[in-house]
C-alpha positions, 0 to 999 in steps of 0.5 A: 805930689806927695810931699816928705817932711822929717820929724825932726822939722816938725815944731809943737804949732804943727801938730797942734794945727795938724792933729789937734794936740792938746797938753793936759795939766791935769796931774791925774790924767798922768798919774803913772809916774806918780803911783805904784811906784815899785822899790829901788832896791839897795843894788839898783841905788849902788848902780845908779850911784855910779851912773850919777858919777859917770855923769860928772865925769863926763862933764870934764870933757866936752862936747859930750855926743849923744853916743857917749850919752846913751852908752854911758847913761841911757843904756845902763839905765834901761839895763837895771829896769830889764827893758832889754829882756824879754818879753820886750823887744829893744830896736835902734835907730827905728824908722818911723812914717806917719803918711797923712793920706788927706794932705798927701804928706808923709812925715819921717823919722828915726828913733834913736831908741825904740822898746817894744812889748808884744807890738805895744811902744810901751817906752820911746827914748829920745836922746839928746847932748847933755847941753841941750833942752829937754824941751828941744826934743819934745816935738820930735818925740810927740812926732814918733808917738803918734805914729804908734800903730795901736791908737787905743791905747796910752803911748808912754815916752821919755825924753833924756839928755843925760843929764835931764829926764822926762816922761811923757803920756800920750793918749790919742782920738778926735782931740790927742792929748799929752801930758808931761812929768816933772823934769829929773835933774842930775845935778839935783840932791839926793840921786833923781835916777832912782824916781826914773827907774822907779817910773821906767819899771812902772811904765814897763808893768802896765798891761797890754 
């Protein structure tokens, strides 16, 4: 009998066990978000400015849904990095399937938000309440990342509260291993939404 198991259930230990994944500290196994950095120019800054000020206003009133999350932070930053436009595909609320034909199980999911370019996942976005973790996605995402159908290539994904935001690089084979950027945080000097579009463009620029 074939057992179906949610990604939304599967916690880090599990897919350690299961897929042999291993976090990688290396910083030059995830030098993506460090080099080639393309410039923000001074209208992305003016933009993302206004992102930052949305951000506080919206912790005037909370609860603050995941809706609200991606409408007001999320999809204006995918918009300035031209991740709606082609030659990339934009899908929501994408189901996923991992079957593990050996144990007869099959995991489940849904990505909340899902970019595509020529098949590839160059970009996966899991969002969450601006009052949880990064951390408490990381398990799912890692989850939707190794479902990606093109095994030989990097799988790049971005986990984000709206409030915080982190990518992450995984690399699959015999032994999968993933790696994390550090966390950008809102309510940090300065404006860390300029290194995030900095890295969503990079990431956007790799090739096939």
């Amino acid at each position: 009998m074939v057992q179906k198991l949610a990604a939304k259930d599967i916690n880090l230990r599990y897919l350690i066990d299961n897929y042999g994944l291993q976090l990688v500290r290396n910083p030059e196994f995830f030098q993506e978000w460090q080099e080639n950095l393309p410039e923000v120019t001074d209208i992305d800054k003016q933009l993302l400015d206004r992102v930052k000020e949305i951000y506080y206003n919206l912790l005037q009133s909370p609860p603050v849904l995941e809706n609200a999350v991606q409408l007001t932070i999320i999809s204006p930053i995918l918009f300035v990095a031209g991740l709606f436009e082609p030659p990339f595909q934009f899908k929501a609320e994408k189901s996923i399937a991992i079957q593990e034909e050996d144990e007869g199980r099959i995991i489940e999911g849904r990505i909340d938000i899902l970019i595509m370019k020529d098949n590839l996942w160059v970009t996966v976005i899991e969002s969450k309440q601006l009052s949880f973790s990064t951390d408490e996605a990381l398990d799912q995402l890692l989850t939707y990342m190794l479902a990606d159908p093109n095994p030989e290539t990097p799988t790049f994904g971005m986990i984000s509260t709206g409030a915080n935001f982190t990518f992450v690089k995984l690399v699959r084979g015999e032994t999968s291993q993933y790696a994390l950027s550090p966390e950008f945080v809102m309510r940090n000097p300065g404006n860390d939404l300029y290194r995030v579009l900095q890295i969503l463009k990079r990431l956007s620029q790799l090739p096939d």
